[in-house]
N, C-alpha and C positions, 0 to 999 in steps of 0.2 A: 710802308706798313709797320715797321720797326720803330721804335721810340728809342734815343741811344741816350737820354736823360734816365729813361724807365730800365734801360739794362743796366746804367753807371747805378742805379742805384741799386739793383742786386746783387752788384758783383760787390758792392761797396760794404752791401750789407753784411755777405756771407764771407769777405776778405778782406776788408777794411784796415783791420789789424796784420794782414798777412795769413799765411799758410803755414803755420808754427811744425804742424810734421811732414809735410813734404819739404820743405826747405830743411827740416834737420836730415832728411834723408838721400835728396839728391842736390846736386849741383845745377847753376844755371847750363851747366855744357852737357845735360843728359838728356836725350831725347825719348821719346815714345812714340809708338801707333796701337790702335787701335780700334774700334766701332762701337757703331751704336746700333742695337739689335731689338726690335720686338719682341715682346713675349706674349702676346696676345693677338688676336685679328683687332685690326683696327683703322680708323682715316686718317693718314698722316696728317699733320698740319703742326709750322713754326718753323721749318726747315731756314728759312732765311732769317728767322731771330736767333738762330742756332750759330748762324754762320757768323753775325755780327757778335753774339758773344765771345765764339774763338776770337775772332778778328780784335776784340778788344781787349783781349788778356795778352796774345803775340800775334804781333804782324810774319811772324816765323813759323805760324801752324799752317797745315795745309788742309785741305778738306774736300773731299770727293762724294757727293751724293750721288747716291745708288736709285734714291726712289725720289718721286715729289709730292710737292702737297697737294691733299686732296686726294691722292691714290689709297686704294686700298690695300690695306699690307697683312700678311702672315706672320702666324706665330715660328718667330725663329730670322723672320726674315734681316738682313742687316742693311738701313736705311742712308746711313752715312761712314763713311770711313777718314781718318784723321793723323795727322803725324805734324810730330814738333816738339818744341821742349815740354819735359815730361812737369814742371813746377805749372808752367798757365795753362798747360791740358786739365792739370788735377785742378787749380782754381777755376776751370772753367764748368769742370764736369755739373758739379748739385745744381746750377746758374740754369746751363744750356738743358739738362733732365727736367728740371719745374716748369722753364717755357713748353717743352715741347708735350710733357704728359700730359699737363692739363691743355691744351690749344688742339693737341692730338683728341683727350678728352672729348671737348665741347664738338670737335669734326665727326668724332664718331656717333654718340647720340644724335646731332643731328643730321646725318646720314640714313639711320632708323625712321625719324619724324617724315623725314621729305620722302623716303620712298613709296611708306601709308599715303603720303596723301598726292601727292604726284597725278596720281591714276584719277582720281577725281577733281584737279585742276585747283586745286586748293593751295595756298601761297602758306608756309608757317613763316614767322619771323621770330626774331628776337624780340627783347627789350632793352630799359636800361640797368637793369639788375643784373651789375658787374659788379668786380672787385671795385673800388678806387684806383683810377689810374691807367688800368687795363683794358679798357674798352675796345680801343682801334683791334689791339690785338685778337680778344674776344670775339670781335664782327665778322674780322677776320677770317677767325676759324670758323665757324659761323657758316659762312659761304663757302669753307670749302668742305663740308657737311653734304651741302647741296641746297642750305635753307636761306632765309634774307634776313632783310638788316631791316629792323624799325627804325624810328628815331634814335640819332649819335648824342645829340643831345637837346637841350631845351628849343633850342634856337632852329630847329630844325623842321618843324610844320606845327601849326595849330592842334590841341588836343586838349579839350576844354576837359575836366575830372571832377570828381565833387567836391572838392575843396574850393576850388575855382567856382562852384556857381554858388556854394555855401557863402563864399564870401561876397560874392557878385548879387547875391540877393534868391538871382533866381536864374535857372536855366536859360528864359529867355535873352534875361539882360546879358549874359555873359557872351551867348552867341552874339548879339547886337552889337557889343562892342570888339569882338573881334572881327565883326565883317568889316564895321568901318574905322579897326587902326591896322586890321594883318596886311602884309604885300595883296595883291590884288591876286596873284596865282598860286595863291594858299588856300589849301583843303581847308576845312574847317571841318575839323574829328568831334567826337561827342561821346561821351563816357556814358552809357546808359542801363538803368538795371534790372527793366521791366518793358513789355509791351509797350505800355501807356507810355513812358518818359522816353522810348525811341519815335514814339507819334509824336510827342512836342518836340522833341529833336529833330523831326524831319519838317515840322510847319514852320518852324523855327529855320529852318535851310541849315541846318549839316547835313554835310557834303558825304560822311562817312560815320557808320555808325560802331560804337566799340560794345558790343556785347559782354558785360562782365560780368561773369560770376550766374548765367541764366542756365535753367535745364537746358535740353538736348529739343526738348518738346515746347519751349517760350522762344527758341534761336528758328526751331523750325515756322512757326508762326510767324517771326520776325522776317524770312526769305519769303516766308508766302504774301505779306505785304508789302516790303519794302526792297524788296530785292533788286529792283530798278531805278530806285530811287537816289539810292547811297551804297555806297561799299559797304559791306558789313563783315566787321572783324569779331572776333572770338576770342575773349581772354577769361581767366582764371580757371584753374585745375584741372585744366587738359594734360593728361599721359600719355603713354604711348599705347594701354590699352584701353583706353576710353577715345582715343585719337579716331579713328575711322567712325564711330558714330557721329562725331563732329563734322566731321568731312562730309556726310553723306547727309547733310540738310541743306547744302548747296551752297553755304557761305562764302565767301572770296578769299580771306586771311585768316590764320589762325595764330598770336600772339602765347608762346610759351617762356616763360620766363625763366623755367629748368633748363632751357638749353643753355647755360649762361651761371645760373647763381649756385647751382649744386650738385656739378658733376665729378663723375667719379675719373682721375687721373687714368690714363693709359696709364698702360704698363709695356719701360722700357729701360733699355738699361742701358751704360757705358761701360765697356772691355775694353781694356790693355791688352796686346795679345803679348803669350810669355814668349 
């Protein structure tokens, strides 16, 4: 789950040059403990990219989790506990807080998504609107939200868009050529942005149809025709209060891309105790 390319480079980033005040302050032979505490209600998640951060600063810190990912946590509550020399505790701390607020972040929003829609059998997923880089991590947290994972990345299932038939000429020809170059057990998605262009997309044989950017009342129209035809997903400008009128047209997926590109960090902190 842990990228250790992707943590050497934030440890690299934020100590690269060293710990210019802790190192004027303590010695390699001083030790510390302390935790790391919540300050808000929220979904854990990163605890194990947490762990491989200590682990890469000293193999001499110790580290006792209290909770796990995916769990729901309390304000106050304290999630991990730590002890070791006091210099890679301090280089580790901004490191191991960045992973775990925002990956905590993205668990907790999507925690909210999936329990709206849960009740009406509706799937949310991600996209790929990450940071660079961060993705696995993102998907990640993602699921331990309680929501899923779309496409990781290109290579990953058919999903024709408009650019693709823009340059393909025409909706049909672009599906035409990926029935006869994609793997044989490959969906074939279809980006569609009306009524009409999910009918040529269904005679056309996509397999799954992407709703984007359609009222509440052209999605409902679209399950009352095609509902058995093709999967039908739902993307753009879905929130959380707009969320359950989406749910309640019958759809299969709902594709949010805020679970992912602009969440707001937990909030959670690293203690020393005195």
């Amino acid at each position: 789950m842990f990228d250790d390319p992707l943590i050497d480079l934030a440890l690299r980033e934020d100590a690269g040059l060293g710990d210019l005040t802790s190192e004027a302050i303590f010695s390699m032979a001083d030790d510390s403990q302390g935790r790391i505490v919540a300050k808000e209600p929220m979904v854990l998640a990163g605890l194990e990219v947490a762990l491989r951060v200590f682990e890469r600063c000293s193999s001499d810190i110790s580290v006792e989790c209290l909770a796990g990912d995916a769990q729901k946590i309390i304000p106050g509550e304290t999630v991990l506990r730590f002890s070791g020399p006091t210099i890679p505790l301090l280089i580790a701390e901004r490191t191991v807080l960045n992973f775990m607020q925002n990956l905590s972040g993205i668990a907790t929003i999507c925690r909210q998504y999936a329990d709206i829609a849960i009740p009406y059998g509706v799937r949310i997923v991600d996209t790929r609107k990450t940071l660079p880089g961060f993705r696995s991590l993102a998907k990640y947290a993602v699921r331990c939200g309680g929501c899923h994972n779309h496409r990781s990345g290109l290579g990953d299932h058919v999903l024709i868009k408009e650019n693709h038939i823009a340059a393909a000429g025409s909706l049909e020809a672009a599906i035409e050529r990926c029935q006869a170059r994609a793997p044989h057990l490959c969906k074939i998605e279809v980006e569609v942005v009306d009524i009409a262009m999910a009918g040529k997309a269904i005679a056309a044989g996509a397999d799954v149809l992407l709703l984007d950017n359609m009222s509440v009342e052209e999605i409902g129209d679209c399950v009352t025709r095609y509902k058995y035809q093709a999967v039908l997903e739902v993307s753009g400008g879905v929130t959380l209060d707009t969320l359950e009128s989406y749910c309640r047209t019958g759809v299969d997926v709902i594709s949010v891309g805020a679970l992912t590109h602009s969440v707001r960090a937990a909030d959670l902190s690293m203690l020393f105790d005195v």
